[in-house]
N, C-alpha and C positions, 0 to 999 in steps of 0.2 A: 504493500500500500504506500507506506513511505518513500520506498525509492521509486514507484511508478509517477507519484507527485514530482520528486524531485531532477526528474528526467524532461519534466516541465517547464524548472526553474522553479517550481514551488515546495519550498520547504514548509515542512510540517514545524508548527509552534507552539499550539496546544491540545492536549488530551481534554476533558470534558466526561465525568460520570454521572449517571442521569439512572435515576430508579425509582422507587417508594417501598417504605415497610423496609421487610427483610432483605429484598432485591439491592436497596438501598447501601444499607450492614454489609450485602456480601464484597460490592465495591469500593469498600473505604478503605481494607489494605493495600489496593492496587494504587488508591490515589496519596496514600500515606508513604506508600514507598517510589513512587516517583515524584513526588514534592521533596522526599529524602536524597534523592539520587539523582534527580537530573540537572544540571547544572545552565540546560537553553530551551527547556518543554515548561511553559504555564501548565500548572494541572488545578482542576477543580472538581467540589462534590457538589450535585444539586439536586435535591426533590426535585421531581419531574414536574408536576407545575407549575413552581419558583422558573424553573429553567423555562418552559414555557412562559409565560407573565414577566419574566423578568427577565431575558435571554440576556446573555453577557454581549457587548455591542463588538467585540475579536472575534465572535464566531462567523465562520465563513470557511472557504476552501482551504485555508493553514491547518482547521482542525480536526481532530480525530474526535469523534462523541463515543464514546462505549455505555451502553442503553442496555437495562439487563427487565425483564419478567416474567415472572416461572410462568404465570397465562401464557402469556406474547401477545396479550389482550388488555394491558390496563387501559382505561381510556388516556390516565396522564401521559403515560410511555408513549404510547401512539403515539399523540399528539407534541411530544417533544420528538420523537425520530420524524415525523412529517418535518418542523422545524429545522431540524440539522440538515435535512435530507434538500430543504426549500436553496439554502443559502451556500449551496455544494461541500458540504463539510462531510468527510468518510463517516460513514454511522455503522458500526458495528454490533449486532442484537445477537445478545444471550437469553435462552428460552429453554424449558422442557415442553411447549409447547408443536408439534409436528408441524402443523397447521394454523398459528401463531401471524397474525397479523401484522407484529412490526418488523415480520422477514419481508411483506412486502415493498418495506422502502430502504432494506439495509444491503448493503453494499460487501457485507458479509455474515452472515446469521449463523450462531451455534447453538447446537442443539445439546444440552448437558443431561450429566445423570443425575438421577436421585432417588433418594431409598436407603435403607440399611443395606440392599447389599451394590450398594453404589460404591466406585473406591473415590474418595474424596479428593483426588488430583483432578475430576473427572466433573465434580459439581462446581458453581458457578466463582466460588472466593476464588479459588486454587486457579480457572482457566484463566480470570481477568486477569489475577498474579501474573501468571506465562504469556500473555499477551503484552503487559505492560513492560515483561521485561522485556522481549521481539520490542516494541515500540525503541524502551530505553538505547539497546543496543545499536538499531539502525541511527539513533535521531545524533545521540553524541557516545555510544560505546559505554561498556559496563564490567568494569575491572573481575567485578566477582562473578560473572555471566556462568562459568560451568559451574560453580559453587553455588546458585541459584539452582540452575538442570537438577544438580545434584538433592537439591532439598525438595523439590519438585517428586525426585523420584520415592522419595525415601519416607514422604510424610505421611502415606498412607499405612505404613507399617507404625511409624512412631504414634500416629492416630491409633490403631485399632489397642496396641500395648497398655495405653492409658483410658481409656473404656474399660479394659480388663481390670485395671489396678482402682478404680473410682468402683466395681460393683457395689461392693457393700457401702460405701460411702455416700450415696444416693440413697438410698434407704435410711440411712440413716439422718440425712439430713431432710427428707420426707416427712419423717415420724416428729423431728425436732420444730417442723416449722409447720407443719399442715392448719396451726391454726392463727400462723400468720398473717397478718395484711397488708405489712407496708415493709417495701424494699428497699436498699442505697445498692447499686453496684460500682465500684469503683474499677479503673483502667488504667491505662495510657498507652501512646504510642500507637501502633497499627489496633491494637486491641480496645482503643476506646470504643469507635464504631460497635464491636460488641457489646460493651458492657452498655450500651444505649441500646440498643439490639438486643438484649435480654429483658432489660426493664421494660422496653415497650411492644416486643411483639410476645415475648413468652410469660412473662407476669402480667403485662395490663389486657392486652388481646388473649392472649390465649386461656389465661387464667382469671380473669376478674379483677389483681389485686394492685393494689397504689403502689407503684413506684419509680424510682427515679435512678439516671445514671449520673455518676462525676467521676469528671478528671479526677485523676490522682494528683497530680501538680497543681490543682485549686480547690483540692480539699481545705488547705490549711488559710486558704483565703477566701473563707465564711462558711461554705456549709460545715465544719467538723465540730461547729457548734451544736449540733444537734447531737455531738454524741452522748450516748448514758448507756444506763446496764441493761435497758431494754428496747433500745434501737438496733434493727437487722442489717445489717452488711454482707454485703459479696465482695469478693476482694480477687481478683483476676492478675495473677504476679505474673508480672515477663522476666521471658530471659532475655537479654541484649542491653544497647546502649540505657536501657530505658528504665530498666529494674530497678535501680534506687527510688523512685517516684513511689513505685507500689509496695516498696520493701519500707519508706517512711511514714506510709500508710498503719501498715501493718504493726510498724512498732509503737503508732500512738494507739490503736486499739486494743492491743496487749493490755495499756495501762490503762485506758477510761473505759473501754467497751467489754458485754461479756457476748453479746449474740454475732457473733461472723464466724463465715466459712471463707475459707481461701482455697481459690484453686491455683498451684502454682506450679507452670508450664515448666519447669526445669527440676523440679521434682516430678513430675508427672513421663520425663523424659526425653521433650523438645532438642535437648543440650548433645543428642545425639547429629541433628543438622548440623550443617558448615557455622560456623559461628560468626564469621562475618555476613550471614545472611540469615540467619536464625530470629533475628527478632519482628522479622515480617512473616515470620506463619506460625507464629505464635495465637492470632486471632483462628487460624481452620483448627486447631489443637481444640482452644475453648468451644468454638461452636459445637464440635461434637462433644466435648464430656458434659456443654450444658444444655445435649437436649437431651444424656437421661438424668439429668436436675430435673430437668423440665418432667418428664415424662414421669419420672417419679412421684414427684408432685402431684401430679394430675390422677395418678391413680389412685392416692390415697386419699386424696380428696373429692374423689369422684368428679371432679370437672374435668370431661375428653377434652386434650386440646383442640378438637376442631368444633367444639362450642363456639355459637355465636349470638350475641341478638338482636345487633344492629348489620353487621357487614354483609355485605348481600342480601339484608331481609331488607332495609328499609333505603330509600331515598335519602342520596345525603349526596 
């Protein structure tokens, strides 16, 4: 795509990711890690109707849009790949959808898996990840490019390892919280996008219950006011440049808080990837060990996740 542009005389300048909900989540490490790494690529994240309503006035034939929805039918998405697709900028749709309607204006459309017995290099974080790196390398080259391959290859195993090692741990923290109702998740770095991805598609959507995510690096600049001995935290630790943020998290709640759970990706086994590229797939790690939090949850409290009673029932 890149060099086809640039056989034109037109270089590529910015990337653009565009989704809603979880679609949203899965594109935020792709854009965390080339806002990390590229040194001549603008990159941006936008809800798909922001982006629509609000389009950024550099879109045009310099940029690449990467546009993700598990339908391939939201009407937002649509509507912002009509947009990319208006002002000749590359639009690139991610779908599980066969017969998905934002292939009809994408310039390359992929088709991903999903499912448990999906391998997770395969679902939609991990493709945009190998996309974005293909982008990085063509636009200005990527020092760690086979060390990236490398962790590409490998995170499906270091996924399914840590599922195995959280079984009883989800149970447990089941039983501990099922009569909870209100959550803090904290993050940082590619993993924030999650930990705002957990609190509002799998606690408030999917579950019913109040909660909210934060930075780890603006805990300490007002919300960690609210700690006490009966306020819930999540604590999502990375490995990489980034782990002191959730590791000074973690050391103020030792001493004020008594309700948190920590998942943390280098315990869990992450630390097995390249290390200089290990702290961007630190987010696919969490996504699967919290959706059997999730899942667990849900069964002990008798709420299916795929309860609804507004989304698709009503007008909105």
């Amino acid at each position: 795509m890149i060099a086809a542009r640039a056989e034109k005389g037109i270089e590529v300048s910015e990337v653009f990711f565009v989704a809603c909900g979880g679609s949203l989540v899965d594109l935020y490490p792709s854009k965390y890690f080339l806002a990390s790494e590229s040194r001549v690529l603008r990159t941006d994240l936008y809800t798909a109707n922001e982006f629509v309503h609000a389009c950024p006035k550099v879109l045009g034939e310099r940029s690449i849009v990467i546009l993700c929805s598990h339908s391939g039918n939201t009407p937002e998405v649509v509507e912002a790949v009509k947009v990319a697709k208006s002002v000749g900028s590359i639009t690139v749709t991610l779908t599980h959808n066969t017969s998905a309607e934002i292939a009809n204006f994408s310039d390359h459309n992929i088709l991903y898996e999903w499912g448990d017995e999906s391998r997770v290099k395969n679902n939609p974080m991990a493709i945009s990840l190998a996309l974005s790196l293909e982008v990085l390398q063509q636009a200005d080259g990527y020092p760690n490019y086979r060390e990236f391959q490398e962790a590409l290859y490998k995170i499906n195993d270091v996924v399914a390892a840590a599922r195995c090692k959280v079984e009883e741990r989800v149970s447990i923290f089941a039983a501990a919280y099922q009569k909870e109702e209100m959550f803090y998740v904290l993050s940082s770095g590619a993993s924030y996008g999650h930990a705002y991805g957990f609190a509002n598609s799998s606690l408030m959507e999917m579950q019913w219950l109040d909660a909210s995510s934060i930075h780890s690096g603006e805990f300490f600049h007002g919300p960690f006011e609210v700690t006490d001995k009966k306020t819930n935290f999540i604590v999502l630790v990375n490995e990489g440049r980034i782990r002191p943020l959730d590791e000074r998290v973690l050391n103020f709640l030792k001493r004020y808080a008594k309700n948190y759970v920590v998942i943390d990706a280098k315990e869990l086994g992450i630390g097995l990837l390249p290390e200089s590229v290990v702290e961007f797939f630190n987010p696919i790690l969490f996504y699967s060990v919290l959706c059997d939090y999730r899942a667990a949850l849900a069964k002990i409290r008798n709420h299916p996740l795929e309860t609804r009673r507004y989304m698709g029932k009503v007008e909105y």
